[in-house]
VOGU-3710 file (C-alpha; in Angstrom, 3 decimals, decimal comma):
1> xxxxxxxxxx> -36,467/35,948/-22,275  -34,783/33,692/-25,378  -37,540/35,363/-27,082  -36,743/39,111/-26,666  -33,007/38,181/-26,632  -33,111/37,266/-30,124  -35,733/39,930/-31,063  -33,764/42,515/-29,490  -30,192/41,823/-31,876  -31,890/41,089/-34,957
11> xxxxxxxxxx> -33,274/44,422/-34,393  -30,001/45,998/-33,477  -28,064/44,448/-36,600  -30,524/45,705/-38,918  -30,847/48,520/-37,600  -27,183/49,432/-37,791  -25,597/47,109/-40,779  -28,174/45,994/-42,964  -30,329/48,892/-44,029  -30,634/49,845/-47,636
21> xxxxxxxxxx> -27,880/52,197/-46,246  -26,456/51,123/-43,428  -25,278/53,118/-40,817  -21,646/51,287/-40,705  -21,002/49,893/-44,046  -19,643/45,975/-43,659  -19,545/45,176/-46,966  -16,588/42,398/-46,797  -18,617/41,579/-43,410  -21,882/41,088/-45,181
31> xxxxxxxxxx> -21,875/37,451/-45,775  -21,388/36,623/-42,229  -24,030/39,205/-40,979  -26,988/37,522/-43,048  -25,783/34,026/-41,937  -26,215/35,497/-38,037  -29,338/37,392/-39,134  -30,716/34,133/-40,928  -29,733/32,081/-37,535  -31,427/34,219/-35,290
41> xxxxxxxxxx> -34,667/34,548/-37,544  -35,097/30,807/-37,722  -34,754/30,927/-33,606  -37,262/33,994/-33,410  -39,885/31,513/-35,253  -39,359/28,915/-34,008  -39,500/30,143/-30,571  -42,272/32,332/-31,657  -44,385/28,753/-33,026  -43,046/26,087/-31,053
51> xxxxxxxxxx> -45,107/24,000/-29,287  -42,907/21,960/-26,891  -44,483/21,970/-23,402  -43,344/25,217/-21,056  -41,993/22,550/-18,708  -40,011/20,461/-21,113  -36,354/20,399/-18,969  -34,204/20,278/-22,533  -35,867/23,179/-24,160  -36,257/25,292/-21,077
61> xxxxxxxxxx> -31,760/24,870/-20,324  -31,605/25,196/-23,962  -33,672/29,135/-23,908  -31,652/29,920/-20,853  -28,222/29,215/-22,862  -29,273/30,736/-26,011  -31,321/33,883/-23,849  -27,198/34,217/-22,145  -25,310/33,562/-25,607  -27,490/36,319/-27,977
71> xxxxxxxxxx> -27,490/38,924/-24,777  -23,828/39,087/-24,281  -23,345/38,905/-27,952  -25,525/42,185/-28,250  -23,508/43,647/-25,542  -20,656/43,309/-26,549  -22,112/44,560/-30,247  -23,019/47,931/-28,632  -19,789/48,368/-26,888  -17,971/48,462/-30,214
81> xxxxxxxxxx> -20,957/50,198/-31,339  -20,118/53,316/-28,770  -16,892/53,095/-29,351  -17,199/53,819/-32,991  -19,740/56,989/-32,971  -17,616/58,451/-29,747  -14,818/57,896/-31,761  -13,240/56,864/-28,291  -11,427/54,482/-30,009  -9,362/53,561/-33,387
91> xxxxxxxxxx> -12,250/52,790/-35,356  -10,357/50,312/-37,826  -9,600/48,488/-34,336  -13,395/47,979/-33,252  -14,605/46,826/-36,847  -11,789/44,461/-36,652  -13,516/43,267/-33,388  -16,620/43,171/-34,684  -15,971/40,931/-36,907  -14,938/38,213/-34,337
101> xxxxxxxxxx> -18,246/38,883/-32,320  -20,045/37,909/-35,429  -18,159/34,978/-36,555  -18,242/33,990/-32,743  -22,114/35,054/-32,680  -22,946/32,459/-35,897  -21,029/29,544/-34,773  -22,555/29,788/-31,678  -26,086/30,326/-32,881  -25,355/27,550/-35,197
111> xxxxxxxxxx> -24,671/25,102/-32,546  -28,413/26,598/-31,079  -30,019/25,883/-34,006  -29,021/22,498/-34,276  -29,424/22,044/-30,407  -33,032/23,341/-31,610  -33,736/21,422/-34,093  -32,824/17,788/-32,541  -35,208/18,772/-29,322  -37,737/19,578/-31,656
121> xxxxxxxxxx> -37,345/16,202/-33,830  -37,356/14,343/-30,106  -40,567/16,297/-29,487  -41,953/15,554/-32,937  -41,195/11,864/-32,861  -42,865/11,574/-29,039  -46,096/13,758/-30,302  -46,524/12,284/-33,407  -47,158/13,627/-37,152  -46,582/17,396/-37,501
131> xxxxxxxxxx> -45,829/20,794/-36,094  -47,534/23,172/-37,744  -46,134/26,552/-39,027  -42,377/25,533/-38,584  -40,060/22,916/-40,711  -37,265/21,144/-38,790  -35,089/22,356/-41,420  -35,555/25,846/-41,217  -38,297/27,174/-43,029  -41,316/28,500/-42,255
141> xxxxxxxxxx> -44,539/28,053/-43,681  -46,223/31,707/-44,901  -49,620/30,840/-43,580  -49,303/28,412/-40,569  -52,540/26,525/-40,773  -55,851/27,274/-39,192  -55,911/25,464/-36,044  -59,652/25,852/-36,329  -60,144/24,607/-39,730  -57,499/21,750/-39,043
151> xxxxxxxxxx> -58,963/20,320/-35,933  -62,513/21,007/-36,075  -62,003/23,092/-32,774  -63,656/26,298/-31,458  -60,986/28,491/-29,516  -63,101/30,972/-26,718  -62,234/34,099/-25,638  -63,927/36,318/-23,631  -64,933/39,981/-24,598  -62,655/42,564/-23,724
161> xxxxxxxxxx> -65,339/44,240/-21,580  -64,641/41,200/-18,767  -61,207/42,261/-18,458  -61,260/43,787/-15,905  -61,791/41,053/-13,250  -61,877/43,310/-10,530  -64,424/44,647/-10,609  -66,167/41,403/-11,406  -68,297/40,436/-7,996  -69,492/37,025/-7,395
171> xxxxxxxxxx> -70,747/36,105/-4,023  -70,719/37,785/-1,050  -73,871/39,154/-0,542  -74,465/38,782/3,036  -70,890/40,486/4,040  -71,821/43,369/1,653  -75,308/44,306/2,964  -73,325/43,603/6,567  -71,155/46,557/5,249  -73,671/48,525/4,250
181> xxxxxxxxxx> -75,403/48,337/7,462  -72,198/49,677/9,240  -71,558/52,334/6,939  -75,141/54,361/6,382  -77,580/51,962/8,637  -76,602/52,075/11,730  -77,136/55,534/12,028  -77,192/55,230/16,094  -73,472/54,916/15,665  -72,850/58,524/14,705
191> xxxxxxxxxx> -69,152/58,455/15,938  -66,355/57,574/13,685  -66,163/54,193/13,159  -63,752/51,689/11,387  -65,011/48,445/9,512  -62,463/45,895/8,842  -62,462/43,715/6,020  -59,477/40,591/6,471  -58,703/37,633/4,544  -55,654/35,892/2,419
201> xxxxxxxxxx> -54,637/37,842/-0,739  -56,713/36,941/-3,728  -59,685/36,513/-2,090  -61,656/39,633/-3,394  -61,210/42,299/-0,298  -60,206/44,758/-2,515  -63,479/44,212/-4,933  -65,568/43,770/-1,998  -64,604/47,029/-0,847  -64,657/48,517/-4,486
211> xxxxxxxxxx> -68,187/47,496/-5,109  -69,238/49,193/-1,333  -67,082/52,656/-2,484  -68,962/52,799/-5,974  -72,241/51,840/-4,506  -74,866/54,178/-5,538  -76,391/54,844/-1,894  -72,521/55,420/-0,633  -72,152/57,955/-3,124  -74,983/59,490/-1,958
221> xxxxxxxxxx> -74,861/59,407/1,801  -71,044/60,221/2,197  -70,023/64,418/1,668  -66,261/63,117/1,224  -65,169/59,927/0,047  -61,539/59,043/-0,561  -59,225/56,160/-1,124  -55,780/55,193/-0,926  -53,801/51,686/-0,911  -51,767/51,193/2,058
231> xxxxxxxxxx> -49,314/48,284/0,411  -46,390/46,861/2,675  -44,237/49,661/2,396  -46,018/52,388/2,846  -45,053/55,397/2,749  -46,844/57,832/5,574  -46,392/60,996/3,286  -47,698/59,672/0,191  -50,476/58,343/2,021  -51,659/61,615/3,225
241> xxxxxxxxxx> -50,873/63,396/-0,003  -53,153/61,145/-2,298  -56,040/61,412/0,667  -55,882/65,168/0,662  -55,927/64,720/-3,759  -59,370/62,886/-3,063  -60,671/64,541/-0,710  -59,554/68,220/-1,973  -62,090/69,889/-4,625  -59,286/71,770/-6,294
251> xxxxxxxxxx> -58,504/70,404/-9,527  -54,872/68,891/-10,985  -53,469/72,005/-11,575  -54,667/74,113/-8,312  -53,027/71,212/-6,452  -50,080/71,176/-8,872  -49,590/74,353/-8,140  -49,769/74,667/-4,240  -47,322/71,915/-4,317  -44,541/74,045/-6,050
261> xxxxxxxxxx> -45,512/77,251/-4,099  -45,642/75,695/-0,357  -44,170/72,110/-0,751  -42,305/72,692/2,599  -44,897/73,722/4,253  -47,487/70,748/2,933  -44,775/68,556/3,982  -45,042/69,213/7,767  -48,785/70,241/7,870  -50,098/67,241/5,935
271> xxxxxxxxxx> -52,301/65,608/8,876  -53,658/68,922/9,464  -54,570/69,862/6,168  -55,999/66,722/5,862  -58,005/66,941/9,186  -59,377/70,631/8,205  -60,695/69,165/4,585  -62,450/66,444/6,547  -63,747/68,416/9,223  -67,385/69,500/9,324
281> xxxxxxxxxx> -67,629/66,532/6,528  -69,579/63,337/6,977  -67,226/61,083/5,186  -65,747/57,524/3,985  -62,154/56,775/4,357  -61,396/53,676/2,340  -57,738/52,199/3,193  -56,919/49,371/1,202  -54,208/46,643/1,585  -52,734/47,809/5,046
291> xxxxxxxxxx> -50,064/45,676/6,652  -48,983/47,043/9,979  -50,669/48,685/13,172  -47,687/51,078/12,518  -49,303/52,354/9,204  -52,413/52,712/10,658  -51,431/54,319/14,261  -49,272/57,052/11,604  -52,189/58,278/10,298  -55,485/57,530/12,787
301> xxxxxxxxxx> -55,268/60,751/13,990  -56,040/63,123/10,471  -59,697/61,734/11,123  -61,396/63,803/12,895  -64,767/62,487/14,996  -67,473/65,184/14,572  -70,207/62,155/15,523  -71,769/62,784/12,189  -71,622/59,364/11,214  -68,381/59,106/9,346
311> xxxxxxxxxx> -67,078/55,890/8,547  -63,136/54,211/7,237  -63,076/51,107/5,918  -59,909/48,926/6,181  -58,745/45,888/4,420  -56,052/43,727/5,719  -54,638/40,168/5,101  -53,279/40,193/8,860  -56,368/39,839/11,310  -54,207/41,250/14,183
321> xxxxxxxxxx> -54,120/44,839/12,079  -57,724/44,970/11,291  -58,992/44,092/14,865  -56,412/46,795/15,992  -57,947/49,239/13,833  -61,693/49,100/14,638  -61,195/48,840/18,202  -63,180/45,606/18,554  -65,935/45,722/16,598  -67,032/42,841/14,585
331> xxxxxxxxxx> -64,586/42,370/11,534  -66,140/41,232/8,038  -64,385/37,926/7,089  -63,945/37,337/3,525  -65,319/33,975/2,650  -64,531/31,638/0,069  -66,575/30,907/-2,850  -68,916/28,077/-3,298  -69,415/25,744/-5,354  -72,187/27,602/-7,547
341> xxxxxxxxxx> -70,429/31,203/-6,495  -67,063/29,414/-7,977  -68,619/28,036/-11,732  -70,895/31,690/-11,864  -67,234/33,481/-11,491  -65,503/31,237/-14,169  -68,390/31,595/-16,667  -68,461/35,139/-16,342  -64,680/35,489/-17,126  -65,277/33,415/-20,325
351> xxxxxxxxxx> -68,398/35,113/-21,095  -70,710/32,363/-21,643  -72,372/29,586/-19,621  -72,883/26,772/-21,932  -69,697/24,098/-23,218  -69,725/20,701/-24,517  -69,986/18,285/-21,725  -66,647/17,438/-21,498  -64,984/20,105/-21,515  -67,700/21,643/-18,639
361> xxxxxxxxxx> -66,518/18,707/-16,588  -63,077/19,576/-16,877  -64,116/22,843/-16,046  -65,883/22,503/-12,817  -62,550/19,918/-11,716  -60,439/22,606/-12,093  -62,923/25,377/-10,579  -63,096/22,665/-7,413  -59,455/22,485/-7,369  -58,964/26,507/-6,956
371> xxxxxxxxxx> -60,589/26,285/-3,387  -63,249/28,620/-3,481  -60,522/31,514/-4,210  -61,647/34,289/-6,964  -57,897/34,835/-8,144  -57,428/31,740/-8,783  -60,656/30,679/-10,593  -60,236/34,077/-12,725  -56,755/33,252/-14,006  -57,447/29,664/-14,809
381> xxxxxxxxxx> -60,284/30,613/-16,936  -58,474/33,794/-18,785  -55,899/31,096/-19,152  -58,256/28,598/-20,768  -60,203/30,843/-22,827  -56,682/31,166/-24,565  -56,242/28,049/-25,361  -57,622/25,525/-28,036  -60,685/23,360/-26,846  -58,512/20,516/-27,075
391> xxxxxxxxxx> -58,904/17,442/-24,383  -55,579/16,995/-24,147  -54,408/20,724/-22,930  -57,401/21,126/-20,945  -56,466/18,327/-18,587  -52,864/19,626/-18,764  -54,057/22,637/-16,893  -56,343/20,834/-14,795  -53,344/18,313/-13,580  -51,860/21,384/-12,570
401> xxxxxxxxxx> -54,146/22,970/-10,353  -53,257/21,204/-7,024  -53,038/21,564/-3,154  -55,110/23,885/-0,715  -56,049/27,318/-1,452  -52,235/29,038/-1,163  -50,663/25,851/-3,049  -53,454/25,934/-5,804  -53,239/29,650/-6,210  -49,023/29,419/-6,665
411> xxxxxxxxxx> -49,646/26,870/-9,528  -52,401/28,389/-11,426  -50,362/31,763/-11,418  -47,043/30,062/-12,428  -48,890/28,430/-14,957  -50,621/31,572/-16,927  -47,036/33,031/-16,808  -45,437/29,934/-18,280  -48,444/29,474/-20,697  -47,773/33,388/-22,034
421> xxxxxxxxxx> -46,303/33,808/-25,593  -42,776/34,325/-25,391  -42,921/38,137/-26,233  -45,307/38,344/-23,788  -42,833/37,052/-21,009  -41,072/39,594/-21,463  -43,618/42,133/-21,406  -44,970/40,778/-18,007  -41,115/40,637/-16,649  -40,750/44,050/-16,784
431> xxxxxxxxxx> -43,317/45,271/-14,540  -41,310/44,160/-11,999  -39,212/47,570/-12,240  -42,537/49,168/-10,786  -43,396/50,206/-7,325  -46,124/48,319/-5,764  -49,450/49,076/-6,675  -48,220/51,661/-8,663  -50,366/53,022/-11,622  -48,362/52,571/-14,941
441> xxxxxxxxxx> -49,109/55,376/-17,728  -50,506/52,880/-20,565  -48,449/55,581/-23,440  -44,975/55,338/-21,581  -45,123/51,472/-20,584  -45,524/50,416/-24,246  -42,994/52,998/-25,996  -40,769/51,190/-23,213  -41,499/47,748/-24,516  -41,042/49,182/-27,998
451> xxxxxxxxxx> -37,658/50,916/-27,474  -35,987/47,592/-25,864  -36,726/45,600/-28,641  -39,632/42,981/-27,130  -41,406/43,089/-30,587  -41,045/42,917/-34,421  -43,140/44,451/-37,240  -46,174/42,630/-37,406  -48,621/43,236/-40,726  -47,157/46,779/-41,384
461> xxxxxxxxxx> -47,663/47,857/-37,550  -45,447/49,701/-36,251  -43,935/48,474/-32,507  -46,045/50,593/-30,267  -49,468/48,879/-32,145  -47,669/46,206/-31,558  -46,936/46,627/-27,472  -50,656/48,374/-27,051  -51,810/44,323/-28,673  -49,456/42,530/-26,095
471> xxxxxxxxxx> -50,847/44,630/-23,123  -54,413/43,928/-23,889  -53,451/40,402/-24,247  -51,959/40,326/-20,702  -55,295/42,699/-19,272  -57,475/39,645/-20,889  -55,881/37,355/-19,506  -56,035/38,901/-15,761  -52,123/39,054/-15,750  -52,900/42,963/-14,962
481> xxxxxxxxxx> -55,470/45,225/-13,722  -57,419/48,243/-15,821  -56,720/50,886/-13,546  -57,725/54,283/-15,276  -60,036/54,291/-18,572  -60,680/57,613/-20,632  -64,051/58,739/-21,946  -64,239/56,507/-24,898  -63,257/53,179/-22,741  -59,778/53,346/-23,646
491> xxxxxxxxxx> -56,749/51,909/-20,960  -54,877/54,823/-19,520  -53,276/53,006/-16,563  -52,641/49,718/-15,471  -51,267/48,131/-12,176  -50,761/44,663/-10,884  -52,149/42,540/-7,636  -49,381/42,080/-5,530  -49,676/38,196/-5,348  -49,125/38,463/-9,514
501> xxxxxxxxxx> -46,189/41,004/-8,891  -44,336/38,480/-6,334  -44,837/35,878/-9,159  -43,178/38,621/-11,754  -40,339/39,354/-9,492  -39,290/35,823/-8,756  -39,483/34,987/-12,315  -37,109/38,218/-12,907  -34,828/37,083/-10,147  -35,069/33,779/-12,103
511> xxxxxxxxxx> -34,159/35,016/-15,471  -31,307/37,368/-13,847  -33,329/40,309/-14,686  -33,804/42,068/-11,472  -33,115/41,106/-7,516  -34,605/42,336/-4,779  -33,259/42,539/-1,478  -35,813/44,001/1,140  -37,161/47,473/-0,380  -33,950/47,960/-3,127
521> xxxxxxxxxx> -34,357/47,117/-6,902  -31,359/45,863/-8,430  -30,768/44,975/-12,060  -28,575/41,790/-11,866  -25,662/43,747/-14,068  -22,140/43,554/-14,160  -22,233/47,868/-13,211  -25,684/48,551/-12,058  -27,754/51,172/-12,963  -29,193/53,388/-10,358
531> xxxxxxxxxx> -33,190/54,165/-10,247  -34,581/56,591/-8,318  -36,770/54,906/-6,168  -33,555/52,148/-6,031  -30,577/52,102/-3,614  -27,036/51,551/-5,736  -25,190/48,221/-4,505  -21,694/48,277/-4,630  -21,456/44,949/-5,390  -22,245/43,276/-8,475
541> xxxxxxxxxx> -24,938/40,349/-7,980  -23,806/38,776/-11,454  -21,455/38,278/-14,057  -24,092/38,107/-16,664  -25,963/41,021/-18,445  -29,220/42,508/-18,142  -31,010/43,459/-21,258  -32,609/46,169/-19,540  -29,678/48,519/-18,218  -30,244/51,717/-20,996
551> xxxxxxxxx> -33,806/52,291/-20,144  -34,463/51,513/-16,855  -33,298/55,272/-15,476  -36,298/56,381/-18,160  -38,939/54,082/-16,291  -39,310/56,049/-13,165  -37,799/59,591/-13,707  -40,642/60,507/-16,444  -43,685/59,626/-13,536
//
C-alpha cells in the first residue's frame, strides 16, 4: 500500500497546486511543494522498480512507515482542502496550515528517502553490480534496460485465452462419467435425486461441476437447468431469487419489472414460485459451495419430485452436508491430481509443454510440492510465467512451496500476492470490500481504482486504460476469476475463489485497510464509514487512516 499511498498525494497535489493554473495558488509555497512532489516521485519509482526481495524485514517496516506517514499527510491535506472550498473556515488560517503539513510532509519524506536509499545500497552491495532502471541518488534512467536483451533470458507468459483457470479441467475423468451416469444414465432412478460432490477448497469441485452443467448431453437432456452458489453466508432469499432468474424464461426487464410491481408478494411466495416454474419440468439444480444442512434443509422443499428424472447437484467442502443432502447415496470424492494430471495442468496454464531442462526440473519440484491440488499448481505457474527464466528466482519460488496440501496452498497464495507489482497490491486489496462470490461489474471496479488514485498516466493512457491493464494482469495471473464475457470475448464481470478472498482480507486486516468481525465490514478508520451491506461499529478499531473512506459508500450502492 506504500505504493498507492504515494501515488494517491502526488496525484492530489497536482491536482490541486501545481497545474498550469492551479486550483489554490501557493506561489510563496511553491518551492516547498516541488521539493515534496520531487520526494514522493523518487519513492513512486523506486518502489515502482525496486527489486529488494518481498520478504526483506527492513524494506517491508520501512513501506509500512512511509504507507502511514504519506496517508495521514494526505489526510490531513484534504481536511484543509474542505475547509477552504466550504469556506467553513478562515481561509488565510488553513493555508497557513498547509504550509506546516508540507514542510512537515518533506522533512519527513526526506528522512524516507534516505531510509530508502541506504536499504537499497545494503541490498546493492549484498547482490552485487547494478539495479537496473533506478540510481541510488535519485534519478531514473528513461529506458530501464531490456531484461531480455541484458540477460540473454526468455520471460513466458501464457495467452490471455488460459485465463480463465476455471474452466481449465485436468483429470478427473472417472468421477465425471460417474456424474454423468447419475444425472441422465441411470434413468431407472426417475425420482429426484441429489449427487454430492465434497472435497477441500481448491480442489476443482466447482470446475468439476462446471464442466458437467455445460456438458453438451446435459444441455440436452435437462428442460430446466439452473445454478446458484450457496457461499457461507447464505442468504435463503437471494438464493431463491437467482434460481427463479435461471430458471424463469422472462427476460431482465419482465423480471425487473415484476419485482417493482409485486416485490411483497415475491418475497413471501418465493419457494412457491419457484416450485410452479419447476414443476412439470425435468430439470438440474446445480448448488455450488454449500456450507450448512441449514442452507440446504431452507430450501429442499422448492424441488418438486414429479419422478421424471430430475436431478441437483451439490458441492460441499464439509462431507457431513453433502451426505445429508443426498440421503445416502454414494458421494463423488474429489481426488487429487497425479503426477502426470499435475505437470498437464501447469503446462496448460503456461501454454506450452516444452522448457530447458532445468528449468522443467524446477518445475515438476514445485508441481510435486503443491500436493496434487489444482489451485495451487495454477497459481504457481501464473506466478512463474511472470517472472524472468532466471535460476535464481525460480528456486526462490520453489523454496517456498512447502508442507501438505493446506500448508502448500497458504504459501503459494501468499506468495503470488507478495510477488504482485505494488499497484497491483492495491488493486487486489480492494476486493476485499466485496461480498463473497459476488460478481464485480468490470466498468465500475476500474473507474473505482481510477478515482482513488492506485495509478499514474502511463504512455498517454488515461487511468481507466490503465486499471482495465492491472485487472487483466491479476485475471492472468489466476488472482481472479472471468466471470461474465460479452460477444466479442471481452471481461464484463469478475469474482474471486473464496480461499484467494480470505488471503485478500487478511492482507487488508494487515495493512489496516479493512477488519472483519464475523459477517460486518469495517474500514479500520478513525470515524467509519457505513456500507450497506456493513453494520456501523461504534467504536473505532484504529487510530490510523484508511485511504479508502470517500468511495467505499459508491462500491456497493451503484450494484
Amino acid at each position: 500500500m506504500a505504493y498507492a499511498a504515494v501515488t494517491s498525494l502526488k496525484g492530489t497535489l497536482h491536482l490541486h497546486f501545481l497545474q498550469p493554473q492551479p486550483r489554490l495558488p501557493l506561489q510563496h509555497k511553491q518551492e516547498i511543494l516541488n521539493s515534496l512532489h520531487e520526494n514522493l516521485g523518487f519513492l513512486q519509482e523506486v518502489l515502482e522498480k525496486s527489486e529488494i526481495p518481498y520478504n526483506n524485514s527492513a524494506m517491508k517496516d520501512l513501506e509500512a512507515e512511509m504507507r502511514d506517514v504519506v496517508f495521514k499527510a494526505e489526510e490531513r491535506i484534504e481536511m484543509e482542502l474542505s475547509n477552504i472550498y466550504l469556506q467553513s473556515s478562515n481561509i488565510e488560517a488553513c493555508l497557513l496550515r498547509l504550509h506546516g503539513i508540507f514542510k512537515q510532509a518533506v522533512k519527513q519524506t526526506d528522512y524516507l528517502k534516505k531510509k530508502l536509499i541506504k536499504i537499497k545500497s545494503k541490498h546493492k552491495f549484498a547482490k552485487g553490480p547494478s539495479i537496473t532502471g533506478v540510481s541510488l541518488l535519485g534519478s531514473t534512467s528513461l529506458q530501464p534496460a531490456n531484461p531480455e536483451r541484458q540477460n540473454n533470458i526468455t520471460v513466458s507468459k501464457f495467452p490471455k485465452s488460459a485465463s480463465k483457470f476455471d474452466s481449465r479441467m485436468v483429470g478427473c475423468d472417472k468421477e465425471f462419467k460417474t456424474i454423468l451416469d447419475k444425472l441422465i444414465t441411470q434413468q431407472s432412478a426417475e425420482q429426484l435425486q441429489v449427487v454430492s460432490i465434497v472435497g477441500m477448497g481448491g480442489i476443482g469441485k466447482t470446475t468439476l461441476a462446471r464442466k458437467v452443467y455445460e456438458y453438451s448431453s446435459i444441455t440436452l437432456h435437462f428442460d430446466k437447468r439452473a445454478w446458484v452458489t450457496v457461499s457461507q453466508e447464505y442468504n435463503k432469499e437471494q438464493v431463491l431469487q437467482c434460481l427463479i432468474g435461471c430458471v424463469n424464461a422472462a427476460s431482465r426487464d419482465e423480471l425487473h419489472e415484476q419485482s417493482n410491481e409485486l416485490h411483497e408478494k415475491r418475497q413471501r411466495n418465493s419457494k412457491e414460485n419457484l416450485r410452479k416454474l419447476l414443476m412439470g419440468q425435468r430439470y438440474l439444480i446445480v448448488m455450488d459451495d454449500i456450507w450448512s444442512i441449514e442452507a440446504w434443509d431452507s430450501v429442499k422443499a422448492c424441488f418438486p419430485d414429479d419422478k421424471n428424472g430430475s436431478r441437483i447437484l451439490l458441492t460441499s467442502r464439509l462431507r457431513e452436508v453433502a451426505e445429508y443432502a443426498n440421503l445416502g447415496n454414494s458421494t463423488i470424492n474429489m481426488p487429487f491430481l497425479d503426477a502426470n494430471e499435475s505437470w498437464n495442468l501447469y503446462c496448460n496454464v503456461f501454454g506450452r509443454t516444452e522448457f530447458v531442462l532445468v528449468f522443467e526440473q524446477i518445475g515438476r519440484d514445485i508441481v510435486k510440492k503443491c500436493k496434487g491440488l489444482p489451485l495451487a499448481i495454477t497459481l504457481v505457474a501464473s506466478l512463474l510465467s511472470k517472472i524472468e527464466e532466471k535460476v535464481e528466482k525460480w528456486k526462490n519460488v520453489a523454496e517456498s512451496v512447502i508442507g501438505d496440501s493446506n500448508e502448500a496452498c497458504s504459501s503459494i497464495l501468499s506468495l503470488s500476492y507478495n510477488q504482485l507489482p505494488h499497484h497491483s497490491k492495491a488493486c487486489f486489496l480492494y476486493f476485499g470490500v466485496f461480498p463473497e462470490d459476488y460478481e464485480i461489474p468490470v466498468k465500475k471496479l476500474v473507474k473505482l481504482w481510477a478515482a482513488e488514485g492506485f495509478f499514474r498516466v502511463v504512455n498517454n493512457k488515461n487511468l481507466e486504460e490503465v486499471a482495465t491493464e492491472c485487472l487483466h494482469d491479476l485475471v492472468d495471473r489466476s488472482l481472479v476469476l472471468v466471470g461474465k464475457q460479452s460477444y466479442n470475448g471481452k471481461i464484463k464481470t469478475i469474482r474471486m475463489h473464496d480461499l484467494l478472498r480470505d488471503l485478500c482480507l487478511r492482507e487488508a486486516r494487515c495493512e489496516n485497510l479493512l477488519n472483519v468481525i464475523g459477517n460486518d465490514y469495517l474500514c479500520a478508520v478513525a470515524g467509519l464509514v457505513k456500507l450497506p451491506f456493513y453494520k456501523r461499529k461504534s467504536q473505532h478499531l484504529s487510530s490510523k487512516a484508511c485511504p479508502w473512506i470517500t468511495l467505499m459508500s459508491f462500491v456497493t450502492s451503484n450494484y
